[in-house]
C-alpha positions as CSV (number, residue, x, y, z in Angstrom):
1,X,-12.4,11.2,-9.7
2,X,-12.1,9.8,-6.2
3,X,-13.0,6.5,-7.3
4,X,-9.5,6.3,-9.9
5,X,-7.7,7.8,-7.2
6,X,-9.1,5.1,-4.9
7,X,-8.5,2.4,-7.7
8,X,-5.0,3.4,-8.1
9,X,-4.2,3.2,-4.9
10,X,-5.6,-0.1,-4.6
11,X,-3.4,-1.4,-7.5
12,X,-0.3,0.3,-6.4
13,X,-0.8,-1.6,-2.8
14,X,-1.6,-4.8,-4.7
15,X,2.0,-4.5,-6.6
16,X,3.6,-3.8,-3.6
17,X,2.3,-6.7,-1.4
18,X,2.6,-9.2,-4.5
19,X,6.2,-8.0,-4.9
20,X,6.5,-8.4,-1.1
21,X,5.4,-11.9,-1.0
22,X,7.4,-12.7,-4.0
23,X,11.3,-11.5,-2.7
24,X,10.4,-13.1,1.0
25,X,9.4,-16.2,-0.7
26,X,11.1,-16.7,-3.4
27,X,14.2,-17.6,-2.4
28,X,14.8,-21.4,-1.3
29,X,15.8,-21.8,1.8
30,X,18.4,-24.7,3.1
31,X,17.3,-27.5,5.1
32,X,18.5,-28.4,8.6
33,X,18.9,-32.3,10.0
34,X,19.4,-32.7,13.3
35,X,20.6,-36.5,14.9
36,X,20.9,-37.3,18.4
37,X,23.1,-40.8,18.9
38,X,22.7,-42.0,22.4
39,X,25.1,-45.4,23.6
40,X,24.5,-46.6,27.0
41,X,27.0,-49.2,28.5
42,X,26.5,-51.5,31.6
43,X,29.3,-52.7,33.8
44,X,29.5,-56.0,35.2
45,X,27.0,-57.1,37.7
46,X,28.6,-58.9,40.7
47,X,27.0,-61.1,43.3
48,X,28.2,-62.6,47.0
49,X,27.3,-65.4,48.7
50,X,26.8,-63.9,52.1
51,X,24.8,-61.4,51.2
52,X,23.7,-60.4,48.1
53,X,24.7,-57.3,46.2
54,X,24.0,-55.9,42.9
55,X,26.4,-53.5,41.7
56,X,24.7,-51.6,38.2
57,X,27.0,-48.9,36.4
58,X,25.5,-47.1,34.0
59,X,27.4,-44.5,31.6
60,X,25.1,-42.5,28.9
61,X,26.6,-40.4,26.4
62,X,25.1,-38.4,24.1
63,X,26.0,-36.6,20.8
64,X,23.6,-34.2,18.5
65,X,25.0,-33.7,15.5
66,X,23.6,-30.6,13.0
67,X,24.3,-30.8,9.0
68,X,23.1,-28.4,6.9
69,X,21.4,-30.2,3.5
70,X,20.6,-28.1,0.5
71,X,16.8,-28.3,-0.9
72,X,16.9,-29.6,-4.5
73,X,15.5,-27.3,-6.9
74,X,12.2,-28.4,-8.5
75,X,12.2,-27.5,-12.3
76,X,8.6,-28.7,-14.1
77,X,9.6,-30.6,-17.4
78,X,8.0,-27.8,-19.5
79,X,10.2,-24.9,-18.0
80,X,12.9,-23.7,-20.7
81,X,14.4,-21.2,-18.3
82,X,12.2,-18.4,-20.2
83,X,10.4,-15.8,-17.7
84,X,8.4,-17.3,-14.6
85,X,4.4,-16.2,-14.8
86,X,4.6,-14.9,-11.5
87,X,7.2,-12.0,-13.0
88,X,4.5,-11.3,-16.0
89,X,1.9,-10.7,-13.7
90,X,4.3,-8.4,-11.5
91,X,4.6,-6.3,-14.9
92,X,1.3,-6.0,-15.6
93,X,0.2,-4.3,-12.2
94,X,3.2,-2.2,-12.3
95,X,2.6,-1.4,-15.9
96,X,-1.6,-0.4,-14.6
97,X,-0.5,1.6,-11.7
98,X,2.0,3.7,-13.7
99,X,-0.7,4.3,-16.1
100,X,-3.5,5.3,-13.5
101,X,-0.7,7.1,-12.0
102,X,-0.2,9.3,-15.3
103,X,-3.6,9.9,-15.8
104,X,-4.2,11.4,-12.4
105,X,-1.8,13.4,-12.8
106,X,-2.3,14.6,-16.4
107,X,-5.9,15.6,-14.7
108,X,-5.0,17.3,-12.1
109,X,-3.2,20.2,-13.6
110,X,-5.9,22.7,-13.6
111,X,-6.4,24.0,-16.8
112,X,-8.4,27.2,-18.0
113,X,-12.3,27.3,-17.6
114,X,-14.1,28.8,-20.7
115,X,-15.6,32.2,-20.2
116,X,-19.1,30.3,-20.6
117,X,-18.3,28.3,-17.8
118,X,-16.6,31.1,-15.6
119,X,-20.1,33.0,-16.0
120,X,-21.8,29.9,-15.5
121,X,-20.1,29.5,-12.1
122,X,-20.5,33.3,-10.9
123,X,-24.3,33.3,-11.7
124,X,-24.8,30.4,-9.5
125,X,-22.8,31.7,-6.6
126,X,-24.5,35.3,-7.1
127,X,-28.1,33.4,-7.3
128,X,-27.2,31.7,-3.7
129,X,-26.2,34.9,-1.9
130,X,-29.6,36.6,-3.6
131,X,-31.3,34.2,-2.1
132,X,-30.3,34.7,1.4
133,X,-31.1,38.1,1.4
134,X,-27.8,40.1,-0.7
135,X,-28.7,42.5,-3.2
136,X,-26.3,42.5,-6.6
137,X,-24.8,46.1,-6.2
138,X,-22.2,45.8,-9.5
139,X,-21.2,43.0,-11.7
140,X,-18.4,42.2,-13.9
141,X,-17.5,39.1,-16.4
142,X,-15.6,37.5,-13.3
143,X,-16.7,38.8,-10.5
144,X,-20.1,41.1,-8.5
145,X,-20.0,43.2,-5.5
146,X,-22.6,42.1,-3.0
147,X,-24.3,44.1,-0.6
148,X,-27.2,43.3,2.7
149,X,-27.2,46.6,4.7
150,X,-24.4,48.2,6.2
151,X,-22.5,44.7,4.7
152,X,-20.9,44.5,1.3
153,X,-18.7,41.3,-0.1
154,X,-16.9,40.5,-3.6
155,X,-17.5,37.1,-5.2
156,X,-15.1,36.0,-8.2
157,X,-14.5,33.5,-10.1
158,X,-10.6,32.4,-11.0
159,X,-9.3,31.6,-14.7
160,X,-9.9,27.9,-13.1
161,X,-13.8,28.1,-12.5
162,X,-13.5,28.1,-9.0
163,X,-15.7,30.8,-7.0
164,X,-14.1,32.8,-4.1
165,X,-15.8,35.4,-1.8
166,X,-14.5,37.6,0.7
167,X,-16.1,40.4,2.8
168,X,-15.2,43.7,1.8
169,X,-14.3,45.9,4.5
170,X,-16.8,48.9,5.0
171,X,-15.0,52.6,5.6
């Protein structure tokens, strides 16, 4: 039981991160270009005779330009525009989770034990306590009165099969 639990779980993560993956990459994003034009310009250089001096001026300017280009699409020459494979897949896990999901819970709804099985249960809890000392003081179809000394307790069994006890108070 714990292992379809476990199982279920498993699949219902594995939809989720494929469907996950799938929106956050599935859409195209837009590409960016960037350009950077640089232009330098010199001025005139100008000499003396006496003495001699070099005179550089230098200017730099500097534009960056940003355009946003779209991404073509790329379309494989077999693709009629029908459903992508990724989207099948996607199905199919949903489609097993929501199954294993049905199951558990069609199984879980605890349904009536059969009186064999009730009296199955009750003799095994009753042969535990005898064990340990308790002696079997009355018995019904569902449940038996315990007792070890001054000490009694009731153990029953529920329409469900499972086995209760509780002390019973001593006046």
């Amino acid at each position: 039981m714990k292992a379809v639990k476990l199982s279920g779980v498993v699949v219902l993560f594995a939809a989720g991160a494929l469907a996950g993956a799938m929106i956050a990459g599935g859409g195209k994003a837009a590409g960016l270009a960037t350009t950077t034009d640089a232009t330098t310009t010199a001025a005139d250089t100008t000499t003396a005779e006496a003495p001699t001096t070099t005179v550089v001026e230098t200017e730099t300017v500097e534009r960056t330009t940003t355009r946003i280009l779209p991404l073509p699409t790329t379309t494989t020459s077999g693709d009629t525009g029908g459903t992508e494979a990724w989207v099948w897949v996607l199905l199919a896990i949903l489609a097993a989770g929501l199954i294993v999901l049905i199951v558990l819970l069609a199984r879980r709804g605890g349904g009536t034990a059969s009186v064999e099985e009730r009296r199955r249960h009750l003799d095994a809890a009753v042969a535990s306590w005898t064990t340990q000392g308790w002696a079997i003081e009355s018995e019904t179809a569902d449940s038996a009165v315990l007792r070890r000394g001054a000490e009694s307790m009731l153990v029953s069994v529920d329409a469900s099969g499972h086995v209760s006890t509780r002390p019973i108070p001593s006046s």
